[in-house]
C-alpha positions, 0 to 999 in steps of 0.5 A, a space after each residue: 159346131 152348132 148352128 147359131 145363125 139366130 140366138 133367140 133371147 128369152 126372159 126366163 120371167 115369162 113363161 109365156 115366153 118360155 112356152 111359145 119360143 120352143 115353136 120358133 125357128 131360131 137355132 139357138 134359144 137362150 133363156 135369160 136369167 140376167 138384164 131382161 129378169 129385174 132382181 126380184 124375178 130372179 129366183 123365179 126365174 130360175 124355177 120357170 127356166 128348169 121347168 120349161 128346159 125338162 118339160 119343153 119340146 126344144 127339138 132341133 135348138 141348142 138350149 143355152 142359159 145365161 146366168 148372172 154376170 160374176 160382179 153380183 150375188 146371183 151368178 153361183 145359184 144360178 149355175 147350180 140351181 139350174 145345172 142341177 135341175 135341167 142339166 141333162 136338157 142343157 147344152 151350154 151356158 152363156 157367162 156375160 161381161 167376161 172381162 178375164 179368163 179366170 171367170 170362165 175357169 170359175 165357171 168350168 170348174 164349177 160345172 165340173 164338180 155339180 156334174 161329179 155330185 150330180 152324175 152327170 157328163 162331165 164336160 158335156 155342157 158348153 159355154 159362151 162368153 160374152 164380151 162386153 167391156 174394154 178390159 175383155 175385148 183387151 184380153 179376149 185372147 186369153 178369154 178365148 184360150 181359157 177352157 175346153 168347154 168354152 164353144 163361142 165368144 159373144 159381142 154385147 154392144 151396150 155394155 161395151 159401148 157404155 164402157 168405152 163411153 160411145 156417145 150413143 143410145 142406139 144399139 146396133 147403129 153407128 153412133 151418132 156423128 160418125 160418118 167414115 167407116 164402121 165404128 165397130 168393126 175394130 171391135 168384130 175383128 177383135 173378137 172374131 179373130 180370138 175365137 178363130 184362133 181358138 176354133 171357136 164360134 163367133 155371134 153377133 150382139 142384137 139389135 133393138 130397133 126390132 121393127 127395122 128389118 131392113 136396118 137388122 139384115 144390113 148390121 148382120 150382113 156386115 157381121 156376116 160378110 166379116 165371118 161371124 156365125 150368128 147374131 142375137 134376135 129379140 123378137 120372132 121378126 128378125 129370126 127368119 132375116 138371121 137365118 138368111 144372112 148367116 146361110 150361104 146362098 145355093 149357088 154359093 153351097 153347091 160351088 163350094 161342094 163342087 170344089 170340093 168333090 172337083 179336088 178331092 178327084 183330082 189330087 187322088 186320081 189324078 194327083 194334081 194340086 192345082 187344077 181348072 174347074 171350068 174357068 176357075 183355077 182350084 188348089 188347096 186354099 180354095 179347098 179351104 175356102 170351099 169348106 167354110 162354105 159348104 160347112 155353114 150351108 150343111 149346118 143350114 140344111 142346105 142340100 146340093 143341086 148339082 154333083 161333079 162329073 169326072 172329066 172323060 179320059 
């Protein structure tokens, strides 16, 4: 899978913008065609997201556009202006307020037949969904089931919060009043178990107080800890702390590759299944558990500090 610990969201309306995010270390950069473009930039937008995705130097980052959502008149200009301008430079693109699985078929199909008429790679380019009401979260099951391209599902806080009315304004904080628990964590575990039961990735929605750095590690933390992949960063500020959050520590990645050499040996060589490593009894669930760590610090860039040493006969 891609690396998505930092999703940087880009107004396809500032070509400023455009042009200074291909020197920002975010993973992924979503350049934006809905909520940050007002309805008149649209369809310049559009221009300046195909100009900026074929001239633009965006080594190293997953290249993604959000389009419009399905409710409004833009979405299938969208898909095909882009698709068909900078498709070869694009690796997904993010459908927002998917509230049913056939939304996302619509957009799968749509892709196929612009990749037929346009010569294309059929099936190359990705797609993420966002969820951001009730009735998604309600079926995010079958959202999640619902196309071989579909690579990651998305929380969007402020949607979802306006639709289950949350008497809130803040995004990313606990709503006001609420003082027991976490108020979203029902709705992270909703998601994030539909996109593992899909083997897809799960990300993390923003956090607006942008200043607060402290306050955007503690929130990613939380969806770390949970098992998310990555959140979204609004500004430059928040991609190093996502970057962070979302890499296992060294300690923890060079653990995880020596459980992993450690039972590889011993269940070959030895044709043990359960073994001490140290102090530390290992058998096949710690080799699963071992590969989610060892596969987000490969996707990081980690590299190991230590190798196992076979025990002496």
């Amino acid at each position: 899978m891609r690396s998505r610990r930092s999703c940087l969201a880009v107004p396809g309306s500032n070509p400023r913008f455009l042009e200074k995010a291909q020197g920002i270390g975010a993973d992924e950069v979503f350049l934006d065609l809905e909520d940050s473009v007002a309805p008149l930039a649209k369809e310049g937008a559009r221009k300046n997201i195909v100009a900026a995705l074929r001239e633009g130097d965006w080594s190293g980052k997953t290249r993604v556009v959000r389009v419009n959502d399905l409710g409004t008149q833009w979405t299938y200009r969208d898909v095909i202006e882009v698709v068909e301008g900078a498709g070869e430079f694009l690796d997904c693109l993010m459908l927002p307020k998917v509230e049913d699985p056939t939304q996302v078929v619509w957009l799968d199909t749509l892709l196929t037949q612009i990749e037929k008429a346009n010569g294309l790679e059929v099936g190359r380019i990705g797609i993420e969904a966002q969820i951001e009401s009730a009735r998604g979260l309600v079926n995010v099951d079958a959202i999640g089931g619902s196309s071989k391209r579909l690579e990651t599902l998305v929380f969007g806080p402020a949607d979802f919060m306006a639709s289950i009315n949350m008497r809130t304004l803040v995004v990313g904080e606990q709503p006001p009043g609420y003082t027991e628990g976490d108020a979203y964590h029902y709705i992270l575990m909703r998601i994030l178990m539909a996109a593992r039961m899909h083997d897809l990735q799960a990300i993390d929605g923003p956090y607006l107080a942008i200043k607060d750095l402290d306050g955007y590690r503690r929130v990613a933390g939380r969806a770390a800890a949970l098992g998310f992949d990555g959140k979204w960063v609004l500004h430059p500020s928040q991609v190093e702390a996502a970057n962070e959050v979302f890499s296992p520590a060294q300690e923890d990645y060079d653990h995880a590759e020596l459980i992993l050499d450690a039972y590889d040996y011993y269940t070959t060589v030895e044709r043990r299944g359960a073994v001490m490593l140290g102090d530390e009894m290992i058998d096949e669930a710690s080799r699963k558990m071992a590969l989610v760590v060892a596969a987000k610090g490969r996707a990081a860039g980690l590299g190991r500090t230590g190798t196992f040493t076979p025990p002496t006969p």
